[in-house]
Structures are given as structure tokens and as C-alpha cells.
C-alpha positions in Angstrom: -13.5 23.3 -2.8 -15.1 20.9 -0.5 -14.3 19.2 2.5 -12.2 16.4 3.0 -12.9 13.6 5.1 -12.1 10.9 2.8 -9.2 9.3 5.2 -9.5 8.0 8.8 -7.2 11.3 9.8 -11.1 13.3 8.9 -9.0 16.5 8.3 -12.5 18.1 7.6 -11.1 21.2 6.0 -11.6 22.8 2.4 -8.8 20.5 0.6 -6.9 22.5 -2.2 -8.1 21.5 -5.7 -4.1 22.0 -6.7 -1.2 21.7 -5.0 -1.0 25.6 -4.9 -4.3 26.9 -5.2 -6.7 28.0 -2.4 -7.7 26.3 0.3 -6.1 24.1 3.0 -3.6 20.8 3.1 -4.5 17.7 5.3 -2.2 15.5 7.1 -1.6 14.2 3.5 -0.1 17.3 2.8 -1.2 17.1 -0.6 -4.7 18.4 -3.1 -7.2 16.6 -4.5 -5.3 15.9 -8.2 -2.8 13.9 -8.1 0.9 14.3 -7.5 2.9 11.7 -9.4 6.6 10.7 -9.0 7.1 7.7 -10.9 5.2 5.5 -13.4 7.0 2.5 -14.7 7.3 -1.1 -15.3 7.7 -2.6 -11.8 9.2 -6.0 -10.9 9.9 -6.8 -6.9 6.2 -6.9 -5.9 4.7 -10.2 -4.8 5.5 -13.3 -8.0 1.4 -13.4 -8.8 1.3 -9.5 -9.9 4.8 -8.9 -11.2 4.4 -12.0 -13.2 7.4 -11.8 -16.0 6.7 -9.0 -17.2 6.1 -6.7 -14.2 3.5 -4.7 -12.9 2.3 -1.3 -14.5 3.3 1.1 -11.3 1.8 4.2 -10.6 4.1 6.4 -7.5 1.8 9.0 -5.6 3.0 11.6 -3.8 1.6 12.5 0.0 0.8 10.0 2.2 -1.9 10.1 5.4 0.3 7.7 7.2 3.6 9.5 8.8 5.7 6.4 9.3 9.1 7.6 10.2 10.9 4.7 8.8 9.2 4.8 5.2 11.4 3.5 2.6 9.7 6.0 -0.1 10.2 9.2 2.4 10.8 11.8 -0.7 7.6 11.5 -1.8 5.4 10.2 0.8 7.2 13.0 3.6 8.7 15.5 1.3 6.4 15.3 -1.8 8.1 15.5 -4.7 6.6 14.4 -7.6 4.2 16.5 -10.6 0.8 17.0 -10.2 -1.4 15.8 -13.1 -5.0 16.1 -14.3 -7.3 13.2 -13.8 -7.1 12.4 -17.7 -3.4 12.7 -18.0 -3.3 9.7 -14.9 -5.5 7.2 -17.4 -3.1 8.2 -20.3 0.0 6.9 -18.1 -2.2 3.4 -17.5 -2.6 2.5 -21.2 1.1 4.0 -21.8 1.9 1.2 -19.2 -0.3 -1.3 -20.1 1.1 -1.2 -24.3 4.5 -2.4 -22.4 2.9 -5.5 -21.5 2.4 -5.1 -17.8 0.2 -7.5 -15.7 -1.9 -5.1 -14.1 -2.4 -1.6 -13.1 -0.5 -1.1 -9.8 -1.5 2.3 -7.3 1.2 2.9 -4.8 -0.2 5.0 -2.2 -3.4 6.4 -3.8 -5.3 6.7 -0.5 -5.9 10.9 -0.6 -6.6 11.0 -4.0 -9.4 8.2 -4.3 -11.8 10.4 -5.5 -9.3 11.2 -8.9 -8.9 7.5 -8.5 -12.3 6.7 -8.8 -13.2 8.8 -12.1 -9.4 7.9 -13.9 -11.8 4.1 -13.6 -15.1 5.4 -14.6 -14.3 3.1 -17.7 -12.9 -0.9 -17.2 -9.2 -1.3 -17.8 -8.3 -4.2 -19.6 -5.8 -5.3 -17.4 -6.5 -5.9 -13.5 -6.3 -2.9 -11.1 -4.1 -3.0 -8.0 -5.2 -0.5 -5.4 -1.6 -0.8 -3.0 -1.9 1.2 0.1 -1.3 1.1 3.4 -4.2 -0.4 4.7 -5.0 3.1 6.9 -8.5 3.7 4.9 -12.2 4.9 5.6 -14.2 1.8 4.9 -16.6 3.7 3.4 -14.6 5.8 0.8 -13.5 2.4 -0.3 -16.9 2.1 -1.6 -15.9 4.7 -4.4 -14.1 1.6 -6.0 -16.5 -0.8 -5.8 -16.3 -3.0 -9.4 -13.1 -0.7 -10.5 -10.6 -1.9 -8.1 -10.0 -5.9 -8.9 -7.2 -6.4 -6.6 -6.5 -5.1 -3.3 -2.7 -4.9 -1.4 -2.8 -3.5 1.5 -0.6 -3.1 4.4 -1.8 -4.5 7.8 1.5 -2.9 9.6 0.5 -3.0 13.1 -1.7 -4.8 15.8 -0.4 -2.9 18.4 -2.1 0.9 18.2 0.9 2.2 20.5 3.4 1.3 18.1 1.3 2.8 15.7 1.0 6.1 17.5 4.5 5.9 17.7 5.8 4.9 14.2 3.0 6.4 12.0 1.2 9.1 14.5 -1.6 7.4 13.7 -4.6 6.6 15.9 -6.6 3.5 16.0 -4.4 2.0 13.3 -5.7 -2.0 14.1 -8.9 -1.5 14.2 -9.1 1.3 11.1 -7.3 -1.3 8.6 -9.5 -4.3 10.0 -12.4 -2.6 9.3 -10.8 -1.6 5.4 -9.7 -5.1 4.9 -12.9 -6.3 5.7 -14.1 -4.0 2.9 -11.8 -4.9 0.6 -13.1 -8.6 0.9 -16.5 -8.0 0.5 -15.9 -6.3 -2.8 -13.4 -8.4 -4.5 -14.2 -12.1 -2.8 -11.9 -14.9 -2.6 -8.6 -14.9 -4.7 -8.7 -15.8 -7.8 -4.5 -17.0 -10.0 -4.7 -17.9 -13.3 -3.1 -20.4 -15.1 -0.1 -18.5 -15.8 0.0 -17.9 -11.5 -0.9 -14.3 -12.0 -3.5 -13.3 -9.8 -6.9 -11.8 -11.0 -8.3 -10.7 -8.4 -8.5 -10.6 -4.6 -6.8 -9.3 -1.2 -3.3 -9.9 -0.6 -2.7 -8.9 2.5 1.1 -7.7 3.6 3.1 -7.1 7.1 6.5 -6.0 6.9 8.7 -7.1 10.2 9.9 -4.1 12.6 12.8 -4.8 14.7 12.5 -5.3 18.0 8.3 -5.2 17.3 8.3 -9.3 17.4 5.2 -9.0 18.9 3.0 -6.5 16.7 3.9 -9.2 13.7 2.6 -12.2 15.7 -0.8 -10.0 16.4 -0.7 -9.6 12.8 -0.8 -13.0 11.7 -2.9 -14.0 14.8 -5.6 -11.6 13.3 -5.4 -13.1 9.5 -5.4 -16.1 10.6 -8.7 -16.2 13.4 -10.2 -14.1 10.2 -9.7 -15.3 6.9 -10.1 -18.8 6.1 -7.3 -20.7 3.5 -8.3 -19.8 0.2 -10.0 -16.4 1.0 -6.5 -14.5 0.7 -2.9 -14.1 0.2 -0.6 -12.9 3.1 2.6 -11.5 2.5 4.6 -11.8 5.4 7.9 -9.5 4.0 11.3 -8.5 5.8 12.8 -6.2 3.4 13.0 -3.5 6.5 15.4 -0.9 6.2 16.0 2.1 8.1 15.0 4.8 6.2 13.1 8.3 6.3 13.9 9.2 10.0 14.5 6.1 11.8 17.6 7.2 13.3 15.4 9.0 15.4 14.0 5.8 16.6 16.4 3.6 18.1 15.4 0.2 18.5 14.0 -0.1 14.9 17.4 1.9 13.5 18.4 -2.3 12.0 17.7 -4.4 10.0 16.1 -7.8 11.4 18.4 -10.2 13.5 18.3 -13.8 12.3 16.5 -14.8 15.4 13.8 -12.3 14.7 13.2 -13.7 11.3 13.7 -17.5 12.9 11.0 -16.5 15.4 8.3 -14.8 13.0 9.0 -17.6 10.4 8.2 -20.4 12.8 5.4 -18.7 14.0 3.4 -18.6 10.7 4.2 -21.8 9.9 2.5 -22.8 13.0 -0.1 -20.3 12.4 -2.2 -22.6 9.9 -2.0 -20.0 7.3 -1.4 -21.9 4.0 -1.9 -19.4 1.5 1.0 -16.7 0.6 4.5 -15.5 0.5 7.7 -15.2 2.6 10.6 -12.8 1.6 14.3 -14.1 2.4 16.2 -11.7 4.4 18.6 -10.9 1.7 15.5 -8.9 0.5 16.9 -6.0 3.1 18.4 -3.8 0.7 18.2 -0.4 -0.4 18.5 -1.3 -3.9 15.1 -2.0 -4.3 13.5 1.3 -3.9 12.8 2.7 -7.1 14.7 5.5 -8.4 11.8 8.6 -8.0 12.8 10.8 -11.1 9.2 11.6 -13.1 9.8 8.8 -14.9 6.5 8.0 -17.5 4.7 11.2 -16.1 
């Protein structure tokens, strides 16, 4: 065992190896292999990385983030999922990658970047998504240097008090700044193909919280005073939900109102940021959280 403080939470205790071995549990709730609870073709992510013929998803368990309204609560809250060895993980990418998938896509892999790191200690032949929620220690990042080709992170909040309330989580703005800045410096500007699939680069994602206008216009403010056109992709996405515990919560226990949307739409358009996506509000469905059953572990 060694201690962890590979995550902005610095836990700094003697993480677990396993799930139940000796040792401690972070805020992650999770040990240092990896806990799995789905790996299969996945369609609904952004048109350059789930291309025609979807992107090769990997579902971790754990999460450091506690966001009370997350869609994928019974594994990022509750954990379910199977724990795997570090060569069973790379066995799952070329199992995906003989379907035909774009890429290589890692949903939530933040407290297991170390496994991460060595499943990559050899090039993929098929881009690497590392898709996370943007709450990340700059410098474990480093780990992934020239095995990571594309970053998607969440940038969920400009406003730390929503943050703290949401996520119990503690300099959330300038944490993922500081991440996303690392991201860049390792991957560059964005780079599509000619078949529009992307290569490599940071795409950059905010999902809208009801009545939290304002933390989404901080959001694009930020991308937009720090990233030039052409430097990266931001998703700006309103498929919001109540999920998890957001009945806890209520002002965000809705989906959007039109004149939220209307109000965040014309804002980015305004905002000069040219380079991207926008999700329709019919995106605002349940039906589009996958179905967490061990599938392709």
C-alpha cells in the first residue's frame, strides 16, 4: 500500500490495493484496480468521437466528485461494478476496438489513473479518450502524458458555492482550470479528420443546471477569455435530468425551462466561441443512460 493523493480531495491515506483488502477507502470510495460496470460500443457522445460506429466505452466505478444529481449514481455513489486486473482492462480495449469503435473512451477514470497509466504503457491503435469530470490534480495528469490523445472533460461549475453544494467539492473552478490547462499543453490544438472524427485534442463540456443560469455563463465566459477558436471544442449540453439525489435539492429537481435554454443559447452565440456543439433539449431523457449490467467485463 501507499498513499494516495492522486486527486484534488488529497485523501492521503494507505488506499486499498482491492476493493476488500487492507488498508483504507478515499472519498472515491474505491482501490487502486479498477472497478468496472460497463464496457461497450457507445453512441450519444459528442458526433466527432461516436462517429458511425460509436465509441469503445469503458464505465468505472467510484467517483471523487459527489454530485448529487449524477445521472450514473449506481456506480459513481453506490459502486457497483467488478473489479479487474490491470491486464484484464487492456484486453476489454482491443475486445472493443475489433468491433470497430472510433476510439478508446474512459468514463470516470480519475482514481484509478495510475492502472490507467500502465493499461497504456503500450500505443493503442485507435485514439484514447480520457472523459472525466474535469475535478483533477494537474500533476497526476502528467502520468498520461503521450498516452492520452483526447481529453473530455467536464468544466461543471464557475461558481465554487454551487460546487460545494452540488458536488461537496472545494475549489472546483479553479481545480479544473488548472487541469484543463494541463490537458492543453499535452494534446495541443484539435485536430478532425476527414471523416469529422476527431484525433486529438480538448473538448471541453458544461452541462446546464436549472436555476444555475449564471454558473453556465461563468463557464463560457472562462473558455472563451481562454481559449482561442481553433484551440478546442466546447460542448455546451442540456441533457439534465434529476437523478441520484436531486430531490433533495429543490431548485435543480427539473429539467431546463425553455427560457433557460433561450438564455444560455443566446449567450454563447454572443460569446464569440465558434468552435463546438449544442444539444437540443429533447436530449433530456433518461433513455440515454446506459443500462450498467457488466456488460464486456
Amino acid at each position: 500500500m501507499s498513499v494516495c493523493n492522486i486527486c484534488p480531495r488529497h485523501c492521503n491515506i494507505e488506499r486499498r490495493e482491492t476493493q476488500n483488502g487492507s488498508g483504507q477507502l478515499g472519498v472515491c470510495g474505491m482501490g487502486r484496480l479498477p472497478v468496472v460496470a460497463r464496457a461497450g460500443i457507445h453512441h450519444w457522445e459528442e458526433p466527432c468521437i461516436s462517429g458511425t460506429r460509436g465509441s469503445g466505452t469503458v464505465f468505472f466505478s467510484g467517483c471523487n466528485l459527489k454530485c448529487c444529481f449524477c445521472q450514473n449514481y449506481k456506480i459513481s455513489t453506490q459502486g457497483f461494478g467488478k473489479e479487474i486486473t490491470v491486464t484484464r482492462l487492456r484486453e476489454i480495449y482491443y475486445e472493443l476496438i475489433e468491433k470497430g469503435v472510433h476510439n478508446i473512451n474512459l468514463v470516470s477514470p480519475t482514481h484509478y489513473i495510475e492502472a490507467v497509466s500502465q493499461s497504456l504503457c503500450e500505443p493503442l491503435p485507435v485514439p484514447v479518450v480520457y472523459n472525466s469530470s474535469g475535478y483533477e490534480s494537474a500533476n497526476a495528469l502528467k502520468q498520461l502524458d503521450e498516452k492520452v490523445q483526447i481529453y473530455l472533460p467536464d468544466f461543471k461549475y464557475s461558481d465554487n458555492d454551487c460546487a460545494v453544494r452540488y458536488s461537496k467539492a472545494d475549489r472546483y473552478y479553479e481545480t479544473a482550470a488548472d487541469a484543463i490547462y494541463e490537458m492543453y499543453r499535452q494534446v495541443g490544438s484539435y485536430r478532425i479528420n476527414d471523416e469529422g472524427l476527431l484525433q486529438s485534442g480538448v473538448v471541453i463540456r458544461h452541462m446546464i443546471l436549472p436555476n444555475n443560469i449564471e454558473n453556465t455563463l461563468g463557464v463560457i465566459d472562462w473558455v472563451a477569455d481562454h481559449f482561442k477558436n481553433g484551440e478546442v471544442l466546447f460542448s455546451l449540453m442540456c441533457q439534465y435530468v434529476p437523478c441520484g439525489k436531486a430531490a433533495d435539492y429543490p431548485e435543480i429537481n427539473r429539467v431546463l425551462t425553455p427560457e433557460e435554454y433561450k438564455r444560455v443559447e443566446d449567450y454563447l452565440f454572443y460569446s464569440g466561441i465558434e468552435d463546438g456543439f449544442l444539444q437540443e433539449q429533447e436530449a433530456a431523457s433518461c433513455e440515454f443512460i446506459p443500462n450498467f449490467d457488466l456488460s464486456g467485463v
